[in-house]
N, C-alpha and C positions, 0 to 999 in steps of 0.2 A: 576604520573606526571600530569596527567590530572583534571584539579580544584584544586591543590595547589597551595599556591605562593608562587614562587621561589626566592632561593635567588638570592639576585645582583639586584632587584625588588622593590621599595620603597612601603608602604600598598596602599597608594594615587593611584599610576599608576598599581597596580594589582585591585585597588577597581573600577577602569573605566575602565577598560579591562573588565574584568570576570563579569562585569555589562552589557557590551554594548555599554559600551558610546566612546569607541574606533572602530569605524567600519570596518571591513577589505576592503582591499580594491582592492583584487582576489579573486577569486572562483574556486576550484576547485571540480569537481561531480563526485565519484567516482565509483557508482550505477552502477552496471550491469558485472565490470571487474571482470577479476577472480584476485586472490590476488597477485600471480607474478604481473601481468599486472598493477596492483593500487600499489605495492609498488615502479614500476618502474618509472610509471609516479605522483608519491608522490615525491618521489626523485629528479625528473628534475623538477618539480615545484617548487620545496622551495628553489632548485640550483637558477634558474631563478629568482624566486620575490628578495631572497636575493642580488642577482647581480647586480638585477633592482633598489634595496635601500627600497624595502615595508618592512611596521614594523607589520603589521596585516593581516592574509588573513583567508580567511577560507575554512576546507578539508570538506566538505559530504559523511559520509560515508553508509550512511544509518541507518535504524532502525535494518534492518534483521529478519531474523523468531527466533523465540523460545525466551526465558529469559535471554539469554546472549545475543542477536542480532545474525549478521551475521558474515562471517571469517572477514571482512573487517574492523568491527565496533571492535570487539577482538585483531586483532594482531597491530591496528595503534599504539597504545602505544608503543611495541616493535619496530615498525620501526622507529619510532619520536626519540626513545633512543639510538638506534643504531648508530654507529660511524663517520657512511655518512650526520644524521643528525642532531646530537645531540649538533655541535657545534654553528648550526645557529638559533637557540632556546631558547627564554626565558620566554615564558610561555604557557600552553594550557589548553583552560575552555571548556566547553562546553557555548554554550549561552545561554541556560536557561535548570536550571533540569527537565522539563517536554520533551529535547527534547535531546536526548542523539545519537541521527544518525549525528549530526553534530559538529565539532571540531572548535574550535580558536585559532588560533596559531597566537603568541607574538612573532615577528624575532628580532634577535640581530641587533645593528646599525651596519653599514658597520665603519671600521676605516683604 
């Protein structure tokens, strides 16, 4: 899920997103929680920005130790797909591939 683009997604508005040139416009730093704790408050954030009507934010997950990262930087995908969140989502890049600790996530429009 993470750097494709999705469908329901025009190339145009995936190629300014996964570019940058769509800024988020939250932040959330996930650095230090343990993974309950980061997928809890992953979940009330995307609850919230989506509520709020934001169409960009972005998660920090870190880099982590070793060649896969850390738990946080591994299991995001599965929590992004998961059922709590997978409706308010429509796309997530990394922002650039030299930095792979940090997430963009594309929120669906409120209707």
């Amino acid at each position: 899920m993470i750097g494709k683009a999705p469908p329901g997604l025009d190339r145009a508005n995936w190629r300014r997103f996964s570019s940058g040139q769509i800024r988020p416009e939250l932040t959330l730093d996930l650095h230090g929680m343990t993974a309950m704790r980061a997928a809890r408050a992953l979940e009330e954030f995307l609850q919230r920005a989506a509520a709020d009507g934001h169409r960009a934010v972005e998660v920090i997950t870190g880099r982590g130790a070793g060649p896969q990262g850390g738990v946080i930087r591994r299991e995001i995908s599965h929590w992004l797909n998961g059922p709590a969140l997978r409706p308010l989502l429509l796309g997530a890049c990394h922002p650039h591939r030299a930095n792979p600790g940090s997430v963009l996530l594309l929120l669906r429009k409120k209707r």
